[in-house]
C-alpha positions as CSV (number, residue, x, y, z in Angstrom):
1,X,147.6,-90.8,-103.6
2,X,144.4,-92.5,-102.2
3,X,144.8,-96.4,-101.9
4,X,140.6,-97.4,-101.9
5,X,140.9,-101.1,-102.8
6,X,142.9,-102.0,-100.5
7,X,141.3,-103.2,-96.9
8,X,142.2,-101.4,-93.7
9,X,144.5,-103.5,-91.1
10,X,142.6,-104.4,-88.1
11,X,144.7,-102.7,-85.7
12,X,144.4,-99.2,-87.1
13,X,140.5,-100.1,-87.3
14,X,140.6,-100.2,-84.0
15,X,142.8,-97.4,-83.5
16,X,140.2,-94.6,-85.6
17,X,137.4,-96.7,-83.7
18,X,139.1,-95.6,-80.0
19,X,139.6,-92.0,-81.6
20,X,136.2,-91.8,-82.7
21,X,134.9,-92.9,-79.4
22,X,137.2,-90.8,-77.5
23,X,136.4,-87.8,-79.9
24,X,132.7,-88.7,-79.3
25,X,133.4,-89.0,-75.4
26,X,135.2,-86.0,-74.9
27,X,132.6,-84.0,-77.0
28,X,129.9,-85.6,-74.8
29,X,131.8,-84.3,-71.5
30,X,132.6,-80.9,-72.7
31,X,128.7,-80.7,-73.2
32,X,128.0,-82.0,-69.6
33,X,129.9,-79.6,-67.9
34,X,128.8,-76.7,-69.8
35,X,125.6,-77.9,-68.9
36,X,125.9,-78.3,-65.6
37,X,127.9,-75.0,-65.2
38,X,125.0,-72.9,-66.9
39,X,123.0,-74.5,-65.3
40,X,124.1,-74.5,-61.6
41,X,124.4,-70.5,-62.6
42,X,120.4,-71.2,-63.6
43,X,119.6,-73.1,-60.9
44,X,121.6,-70.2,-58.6
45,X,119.5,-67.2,-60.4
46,X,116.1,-69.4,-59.8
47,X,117.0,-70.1,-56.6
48,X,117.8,-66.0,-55.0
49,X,115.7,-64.5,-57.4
50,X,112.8,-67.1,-57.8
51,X,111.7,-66.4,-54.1
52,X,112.7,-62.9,-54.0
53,X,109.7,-62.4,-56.7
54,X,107.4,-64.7,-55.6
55,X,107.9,-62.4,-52.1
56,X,107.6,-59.2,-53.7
57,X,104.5,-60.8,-55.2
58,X,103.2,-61.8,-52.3
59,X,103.7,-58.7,-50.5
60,X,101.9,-57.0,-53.9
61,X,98.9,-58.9,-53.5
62,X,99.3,-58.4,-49.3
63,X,99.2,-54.7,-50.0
64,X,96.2,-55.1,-52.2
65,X,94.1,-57.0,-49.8
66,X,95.0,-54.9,-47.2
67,X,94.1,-51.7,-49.4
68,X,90.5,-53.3,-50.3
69,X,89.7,-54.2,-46.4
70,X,90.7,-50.8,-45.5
71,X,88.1,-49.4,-48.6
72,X,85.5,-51.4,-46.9
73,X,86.3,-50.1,-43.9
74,X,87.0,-46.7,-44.6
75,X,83.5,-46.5,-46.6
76,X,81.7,-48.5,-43.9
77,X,83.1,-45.6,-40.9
78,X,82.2,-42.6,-43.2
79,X,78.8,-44.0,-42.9
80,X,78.4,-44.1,-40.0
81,X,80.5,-41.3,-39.1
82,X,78.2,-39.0,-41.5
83,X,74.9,-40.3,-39.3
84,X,76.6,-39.5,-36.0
85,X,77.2,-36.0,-37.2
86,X,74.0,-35.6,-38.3
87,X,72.5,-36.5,-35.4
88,X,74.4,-34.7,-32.8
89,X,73.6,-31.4,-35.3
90,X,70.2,-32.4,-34.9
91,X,70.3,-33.0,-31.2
92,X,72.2,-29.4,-31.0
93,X,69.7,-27.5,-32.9
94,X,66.4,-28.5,-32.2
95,X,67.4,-30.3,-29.0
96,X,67.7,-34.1,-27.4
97,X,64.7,-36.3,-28.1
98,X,64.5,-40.4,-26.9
99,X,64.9,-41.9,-30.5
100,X,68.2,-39.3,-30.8
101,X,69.0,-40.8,-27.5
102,X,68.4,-44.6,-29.1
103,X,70.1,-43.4,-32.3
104,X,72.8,-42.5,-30.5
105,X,73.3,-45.7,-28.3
106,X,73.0,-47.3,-31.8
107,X,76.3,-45.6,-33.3
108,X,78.0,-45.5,-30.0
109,X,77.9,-49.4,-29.9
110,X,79.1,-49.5,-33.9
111,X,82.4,-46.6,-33.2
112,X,83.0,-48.3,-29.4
113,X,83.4,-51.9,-31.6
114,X,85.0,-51.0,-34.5
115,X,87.1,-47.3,-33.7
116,X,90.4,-49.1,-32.1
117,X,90.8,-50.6,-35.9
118,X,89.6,-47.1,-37.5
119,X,92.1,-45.6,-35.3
120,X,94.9,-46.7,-36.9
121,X,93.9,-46.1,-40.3
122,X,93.2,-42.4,-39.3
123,X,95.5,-41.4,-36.6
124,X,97.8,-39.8,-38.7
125,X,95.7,-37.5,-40.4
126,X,94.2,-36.2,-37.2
127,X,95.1,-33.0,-35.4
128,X,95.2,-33.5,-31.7
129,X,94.0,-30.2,-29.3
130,X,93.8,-30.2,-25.8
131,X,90.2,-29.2,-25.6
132,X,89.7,-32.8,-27.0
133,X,89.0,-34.5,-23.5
134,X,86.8,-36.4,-21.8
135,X,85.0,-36.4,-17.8
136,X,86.5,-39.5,-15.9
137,X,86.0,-40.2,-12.2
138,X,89.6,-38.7,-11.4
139,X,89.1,-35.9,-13.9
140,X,89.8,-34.9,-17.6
141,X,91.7,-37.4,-20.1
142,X,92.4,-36.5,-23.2
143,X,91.1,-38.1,-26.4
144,X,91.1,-38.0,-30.0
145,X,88.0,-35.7,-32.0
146,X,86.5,-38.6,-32.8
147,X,86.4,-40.6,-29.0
148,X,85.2,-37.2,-27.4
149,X,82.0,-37.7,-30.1
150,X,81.1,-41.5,-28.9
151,X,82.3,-41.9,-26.0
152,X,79.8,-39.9,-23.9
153,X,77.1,-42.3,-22.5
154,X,74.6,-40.3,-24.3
155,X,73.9,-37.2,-26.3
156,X,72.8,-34.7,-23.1
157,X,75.8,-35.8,-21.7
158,X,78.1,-34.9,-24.7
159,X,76.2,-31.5,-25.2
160,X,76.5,-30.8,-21.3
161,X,80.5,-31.2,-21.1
162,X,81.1,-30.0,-24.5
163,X,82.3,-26.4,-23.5
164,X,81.7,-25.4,-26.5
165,X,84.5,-27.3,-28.6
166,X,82.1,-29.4,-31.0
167,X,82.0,-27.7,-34.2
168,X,85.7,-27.6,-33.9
169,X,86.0,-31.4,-33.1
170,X,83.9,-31.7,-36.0
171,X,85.9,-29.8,-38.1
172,X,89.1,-31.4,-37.5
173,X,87.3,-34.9,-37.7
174,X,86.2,-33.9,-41.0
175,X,89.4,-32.9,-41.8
176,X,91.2,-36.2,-40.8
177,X,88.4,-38.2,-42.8
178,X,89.1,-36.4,-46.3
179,X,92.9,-36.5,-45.2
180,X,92.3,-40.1,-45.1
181,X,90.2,-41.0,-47.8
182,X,92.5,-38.5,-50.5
183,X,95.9,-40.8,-48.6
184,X,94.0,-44.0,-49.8
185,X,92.8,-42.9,-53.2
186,X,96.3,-42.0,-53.8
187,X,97.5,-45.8,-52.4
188,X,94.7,-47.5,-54.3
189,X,96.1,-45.8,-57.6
190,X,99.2,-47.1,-57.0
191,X,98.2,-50.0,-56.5
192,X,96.9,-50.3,-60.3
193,X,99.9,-49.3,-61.3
């Protein structure tokens, strides 16, 4: 039987009061400590794999620039590259004239410059041969295709120690170029991805 009409004693009011706030305390603390237990494990994850990603991001949009500078680049060479074979085909054929020879200064200057950077880009697609070499004081050195094309002071001297290995200079140069360009289509693809 329930007694309503009757008044609780003060002492067991304060007895269910201490419960209730004990109940409520302990509840409270239970909650903390999960809390702070998931998230320390949060704060852990963040912590390895919030850097990791920013990284790989990072290195994602590293890649990209460097694929875009080495479009510009690439695209800026075959240019050039395309007059310089034109030219010395020219030269070749109908024979050295002074704006071939002013031409030829011209794109000299440009692949001297700017062919140490190329170089890197296209090294690996390009087929060395020891009929790649150029006149020093102390002899021969050897060369890539595309130095033994430039590096001549001009174009009679190219044609005069040429022996004979141009077209095939230019056919392995022409080689490496489409090796390279068909390695960074494939790159920039990937890149999209």
């Amino acid at each position: 039987m329930i007694r309503t009409s009757h008044p609780i004693p003060p002492a067991e009011q304060i007895r269910l009061h201490l419960e209730l706030a004990a109940r409520r305390t302990r509840r409270a603390l239970e909650q903390r400590r999960r809390d702070l237990r998931f998230g320390a494990e949060a704060a852990f994850r963040v912590a390895t794999e919030g850097p990791r990603a920013l990284h790989d991001s990072y290195l994602r949009v590293r890649w990209k620039e460097e694929l875009q500078r080495e479009r510009i680049a690439f695209n800026e060479f075959y240019a050039r590259y395309d007059e310089l074979i034109g030219l010395l085909c020219l030269a070749a054929h109908e024979g050295n004239s002074p704006q071939c020879e002013s031409e030829y200064r011209e794109k000299r200057t440009f692949f001297t410059a700017r062919y140490p950077k190329i170089k890197t880009y296209i090294a690996p697609h390009l087929a060395t041969d020891p009929d790649d070499t150029l006149p020093t004081l102390w002899g021969r050195r050897s060369c890539d295709a595309f130095e033994a094309m430039f590096s001549p002071a001009n174009i009679a001297a190219l044609l005069e120690t040429d022996n004979g290995h141009l077209i095939g200079r230019m056919m392995r140069a022409n080689a490496a170029v489409g090796a390279w360009e068909h390695d960074l289509e494939k790159r920039e693809t990937n890149a999209h991805r």
